[in-house]
C-alpha positions in Angstrom: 111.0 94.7 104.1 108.7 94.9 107.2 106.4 92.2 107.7 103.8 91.5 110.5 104.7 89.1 113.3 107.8 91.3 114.2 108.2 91.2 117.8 110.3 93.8 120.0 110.7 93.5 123.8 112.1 96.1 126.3 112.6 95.9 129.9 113.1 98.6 132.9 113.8 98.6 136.8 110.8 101.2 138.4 112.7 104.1 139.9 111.8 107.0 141.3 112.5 109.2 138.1 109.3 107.4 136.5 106.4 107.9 138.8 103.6 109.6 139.0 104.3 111.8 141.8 107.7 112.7 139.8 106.5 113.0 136.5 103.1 115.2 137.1 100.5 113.1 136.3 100.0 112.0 139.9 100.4 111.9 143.5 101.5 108.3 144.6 105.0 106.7 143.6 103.8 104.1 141.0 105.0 103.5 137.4 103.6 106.5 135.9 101.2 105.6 132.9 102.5 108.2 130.6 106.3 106.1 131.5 104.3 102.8 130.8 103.1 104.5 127.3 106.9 105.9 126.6 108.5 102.0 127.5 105.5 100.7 124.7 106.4 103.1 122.0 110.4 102.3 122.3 109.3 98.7 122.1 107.9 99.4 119.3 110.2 101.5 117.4 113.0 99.7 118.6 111.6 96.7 116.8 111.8 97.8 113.6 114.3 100.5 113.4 116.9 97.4 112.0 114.7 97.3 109.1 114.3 100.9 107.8 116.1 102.1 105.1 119.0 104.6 105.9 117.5 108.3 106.8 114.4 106.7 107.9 112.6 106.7 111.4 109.4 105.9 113.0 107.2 108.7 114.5 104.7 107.5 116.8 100.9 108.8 115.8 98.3 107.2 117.5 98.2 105.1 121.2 94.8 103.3 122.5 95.8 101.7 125.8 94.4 100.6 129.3 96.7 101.0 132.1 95.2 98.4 134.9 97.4 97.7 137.6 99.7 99.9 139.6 103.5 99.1 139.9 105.9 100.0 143.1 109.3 101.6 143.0 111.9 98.6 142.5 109.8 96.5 140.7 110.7 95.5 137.0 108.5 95.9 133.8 108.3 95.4 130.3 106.9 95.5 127.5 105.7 92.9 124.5 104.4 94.3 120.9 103.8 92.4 118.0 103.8 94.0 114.7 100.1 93.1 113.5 99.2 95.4 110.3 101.4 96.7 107.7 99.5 99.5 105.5 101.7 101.1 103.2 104.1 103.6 106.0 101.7 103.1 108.8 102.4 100.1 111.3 100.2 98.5 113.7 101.3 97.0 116.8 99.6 95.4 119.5 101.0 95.9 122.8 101.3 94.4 126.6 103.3 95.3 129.6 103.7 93.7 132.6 105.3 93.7 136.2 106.4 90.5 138.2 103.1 90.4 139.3 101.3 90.3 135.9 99.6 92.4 133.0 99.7 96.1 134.2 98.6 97.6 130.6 97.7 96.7 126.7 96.5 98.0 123.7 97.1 99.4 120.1 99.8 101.7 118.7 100.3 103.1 115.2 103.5 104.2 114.0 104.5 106.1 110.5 107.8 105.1 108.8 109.2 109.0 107.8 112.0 110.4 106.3 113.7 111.9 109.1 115.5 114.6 107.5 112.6 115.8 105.5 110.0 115.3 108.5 112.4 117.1 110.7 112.5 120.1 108.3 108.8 120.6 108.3 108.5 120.6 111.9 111.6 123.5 111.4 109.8 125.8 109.3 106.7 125.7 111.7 109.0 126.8 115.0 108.3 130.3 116.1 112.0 131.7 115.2 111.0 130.7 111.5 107.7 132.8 111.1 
């Protein structure tokens, strides 16, 4: 049973494999924000993957965040979420990451519990080799 309140916490050293310079989606060696949205939605499926029923997963669906600080190569982050609404298969977290300096981002995240076998046979049939 998944009930709100569940909390899930992550951690990661900045390197230069997670920048925005490296990643595309800028020119300076910071935390990249798409990396800062990847290390929120691990949180949270990390969080509650103990709690799914065998052939289950969580499929991320919908991300609302602000990225407001910048963070340097060596510094270490993480990430906070709280599990705040529980509607049926969809789940609800609120999320913060930080640096050693402070809050670098926060916001919402929805995730849908699936049936990963079945889930991954839809997304199958619609590949290119199968039409």
């Amino acid at each position: 049973m998944i009930e709100t309140g569940r909390k899930g916490h992550l951690e990661q050293v900045v390197d230069t494999t997670v920048t925005a310079d490296r990643i595309g989606s800028g020119l300076v060696q910071v935390f990249a924000t798409p990396m800062m949205i990847a290390l929120m939605e691990r949180t949270c499926n990390e969080s509650v993957v103990p709690l799914l029923e065998a052939g289950q997963g969580t499929v991320g669906t919908h991300i609302d965040v602000s990225h407001c600080a910048a963070t340097p190569v060596g510094m270490r982050v993480w990430c906070d979420s709280v599990l705040t609404q529980v509607e049926g298969r969809k789940l609800t977290f609120s999320v913060k990451a930080y640096d050693e300096c402070g809050l670098i981002g926060e916001g919402t995240h929805e995730r849908f519990i699936i049936d990963t076998r079945r889930f991954q046979d839809k997304v199958d049939a619609k590949s290119p080799s199968a039409h």
